[in-house]
C-alpha positions in Angstrom: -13.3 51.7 211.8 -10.3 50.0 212.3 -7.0 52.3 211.3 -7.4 56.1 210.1 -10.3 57.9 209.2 -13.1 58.8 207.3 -15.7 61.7 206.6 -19.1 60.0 206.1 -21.0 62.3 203.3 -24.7 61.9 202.8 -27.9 64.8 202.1 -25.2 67.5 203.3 -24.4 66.2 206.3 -20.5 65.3 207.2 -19.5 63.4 209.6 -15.9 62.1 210.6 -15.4 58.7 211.5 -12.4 57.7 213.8 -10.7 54.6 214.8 -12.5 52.1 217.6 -15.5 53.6 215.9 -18.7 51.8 215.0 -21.6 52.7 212.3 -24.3 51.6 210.2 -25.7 52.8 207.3 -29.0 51.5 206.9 -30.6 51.1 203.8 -33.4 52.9 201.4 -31.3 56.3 202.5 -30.5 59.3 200.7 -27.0 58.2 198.8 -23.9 58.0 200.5 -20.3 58.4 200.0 -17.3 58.0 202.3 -14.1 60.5 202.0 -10.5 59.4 203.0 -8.1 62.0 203.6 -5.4 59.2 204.3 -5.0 55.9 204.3 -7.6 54.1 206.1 -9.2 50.6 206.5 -13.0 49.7 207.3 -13.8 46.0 208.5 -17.8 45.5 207.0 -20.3 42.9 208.0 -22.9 42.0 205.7 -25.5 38.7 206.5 -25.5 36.6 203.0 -27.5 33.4 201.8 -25.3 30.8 201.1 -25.7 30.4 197.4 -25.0 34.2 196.7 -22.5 34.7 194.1 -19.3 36.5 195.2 -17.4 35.7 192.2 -15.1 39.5 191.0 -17.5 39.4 188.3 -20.6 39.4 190.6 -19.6 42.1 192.2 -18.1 44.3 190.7 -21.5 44.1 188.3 -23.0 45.2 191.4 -20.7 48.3 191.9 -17.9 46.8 194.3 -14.6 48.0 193.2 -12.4 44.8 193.1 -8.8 45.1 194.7 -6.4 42.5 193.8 -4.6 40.3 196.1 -1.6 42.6 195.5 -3.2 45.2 197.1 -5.0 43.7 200.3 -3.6 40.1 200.2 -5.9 37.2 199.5 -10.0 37.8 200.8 -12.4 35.3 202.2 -16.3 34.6 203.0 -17.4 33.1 206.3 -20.1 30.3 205.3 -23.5 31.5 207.6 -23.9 30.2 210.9 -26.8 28.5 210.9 -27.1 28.4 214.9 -25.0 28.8 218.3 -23.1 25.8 219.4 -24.5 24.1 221.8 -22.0 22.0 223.5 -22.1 23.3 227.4 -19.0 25.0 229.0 -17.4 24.9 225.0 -16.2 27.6 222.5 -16.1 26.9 218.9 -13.6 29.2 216.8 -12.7 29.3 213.3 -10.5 31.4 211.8 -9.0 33.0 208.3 -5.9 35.3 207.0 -7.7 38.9 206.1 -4.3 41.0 204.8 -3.1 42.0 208.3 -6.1 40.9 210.3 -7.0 37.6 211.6 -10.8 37.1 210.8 -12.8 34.4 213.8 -15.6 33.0 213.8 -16.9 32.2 217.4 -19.6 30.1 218.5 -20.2 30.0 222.6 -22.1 27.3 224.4 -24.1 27.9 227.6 -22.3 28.7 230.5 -19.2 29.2 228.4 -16.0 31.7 229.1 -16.2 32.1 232.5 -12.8 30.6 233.4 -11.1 32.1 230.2 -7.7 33.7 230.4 -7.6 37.2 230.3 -7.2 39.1 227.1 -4.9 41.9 225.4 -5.1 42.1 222.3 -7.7 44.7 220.1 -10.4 43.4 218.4 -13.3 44.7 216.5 -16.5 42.4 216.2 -20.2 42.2 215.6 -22.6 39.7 217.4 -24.5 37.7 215.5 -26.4 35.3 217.7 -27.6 35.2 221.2 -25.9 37.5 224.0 -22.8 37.5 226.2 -21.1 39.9 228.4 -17.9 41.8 227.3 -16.1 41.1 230.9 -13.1 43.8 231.4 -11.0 43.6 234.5 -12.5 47.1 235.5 -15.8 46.7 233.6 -18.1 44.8 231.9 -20.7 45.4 228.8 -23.8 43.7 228.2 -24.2 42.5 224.1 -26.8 41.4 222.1 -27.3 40.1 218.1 -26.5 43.0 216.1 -24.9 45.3 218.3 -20.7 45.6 217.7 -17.6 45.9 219.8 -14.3 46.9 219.9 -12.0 45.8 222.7 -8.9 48.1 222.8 -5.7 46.6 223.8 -4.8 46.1 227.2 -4.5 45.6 230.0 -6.9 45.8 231.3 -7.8 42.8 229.5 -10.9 41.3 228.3 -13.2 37.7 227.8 -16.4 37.2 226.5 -18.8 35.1 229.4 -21.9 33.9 227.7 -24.7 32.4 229.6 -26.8 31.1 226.6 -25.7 30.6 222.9 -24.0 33.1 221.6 -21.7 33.7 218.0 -19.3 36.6 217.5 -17.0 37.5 214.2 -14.2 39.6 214.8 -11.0 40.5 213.6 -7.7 40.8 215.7 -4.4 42.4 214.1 -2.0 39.5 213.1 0.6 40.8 214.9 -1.3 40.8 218.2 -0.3 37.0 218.4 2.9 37.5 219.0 5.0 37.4 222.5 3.9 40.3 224.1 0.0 40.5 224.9 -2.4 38.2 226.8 -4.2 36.2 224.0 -6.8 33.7 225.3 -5.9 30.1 224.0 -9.2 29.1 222.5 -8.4 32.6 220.3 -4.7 31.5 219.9 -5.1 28.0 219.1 -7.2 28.4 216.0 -5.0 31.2 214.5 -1.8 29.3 214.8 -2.3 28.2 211.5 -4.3 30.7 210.3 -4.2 31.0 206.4 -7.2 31.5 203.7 -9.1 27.8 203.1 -12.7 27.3 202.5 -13.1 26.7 206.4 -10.1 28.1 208.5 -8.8 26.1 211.1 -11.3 24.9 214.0 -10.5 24.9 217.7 -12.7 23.6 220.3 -11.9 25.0 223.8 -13.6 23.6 227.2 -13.7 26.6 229.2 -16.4 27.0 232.1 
């Protein structure tokens, strides 16, 4: 849940959903619905082959409600990572314009983030290969592929350390790039030109 709320609604049950929040709704279920008192936004993950169609035809023939780029600004689909990268001590990040959100993809290789600058900036994100710790300066989380994560803004900041392979997708709030917070470079290098393309811009960091 990324800004306001929402009241879950399923077999008579309610349940309100607040920001920093995560869920899943997993399938074959009793049928759902989701209430918004106010305005509110929800950042989704969804795993996809390649070749599915995600044309406004497509999906809106599968019930999606399709918002025009006058309402949430121009959308994008992350092509499927295929595997971690693999290059030692490296992080791999590519990233895309979401409406107010900048949308990475990040691919860890082993031994990777350990000498990362410190983080400030919010983010919510979902693992989707390998594990890597979610180092705070007070704290530190252990993830794995398919759990998700928010980090609030700081300080205390935050870096991700990964040991093995490891790929994240996450979303940061375009105005976290600005003067004030600590933004790690590999993270602020690829969104400097951050814009909707077919591939988003690529940075490849060397941290240890």
């Amino acid at each position: 849940m990324v800004a306001g709320e929402v009241i879950f609604e399923s077999a008579g049950r309610r349940e309100v959903i607040v920001p920093g929040s995560a869920f899943h709704v997993p399938p074959g279920g009793p049928p759902h619905r989701f209430l918004a008192p106010g305005a509110a936004r929800i950042a989704g993950f969804e795993a996809v082959d390649p070749v599915f169609d995600t044309s406004d035809a497509a999906l809106a023939a599968q019930g999606f409600e399709v918002l025009g780029p006058e309402v949430l600004g121009p959308a994008g689909v992350i092509p499927a990572i295929a595997a971690p990268f693999l290059d030692e001590n490296q992080i791999e990040v590519r990233s895309w314009a979401m409406s107010s959100f900048v949308l990475s993809e990040a691919r860890f290789g082993p031994a990777s983030g350990y000498a990362a600058d410190w983080c400030d900036a919010p983010h919510w994100g979902f693992v989707i290969a390998g594990g890597l710790a979610l180092e705070f300066e007070d704290d530190i989380e252990i993830l794995a592929a398919g759990d998700v994560f928010h980090c609030p803004g700081g300080p205390p900041g935050h870096r991700f350390e990964a040991a093995d392979p490891a790929a994240i997708v996450d979303l940061t709030p375009i105005e976290a790039f600005g003067d004030g917070p600590r933004i790690a470079p590999w993270r602020r290098q690829a969104a400097a030109v951050h814009g909707p393309s077919g591939t988003g811009p690529i940075a490849v960091a060397g941290l240890g």
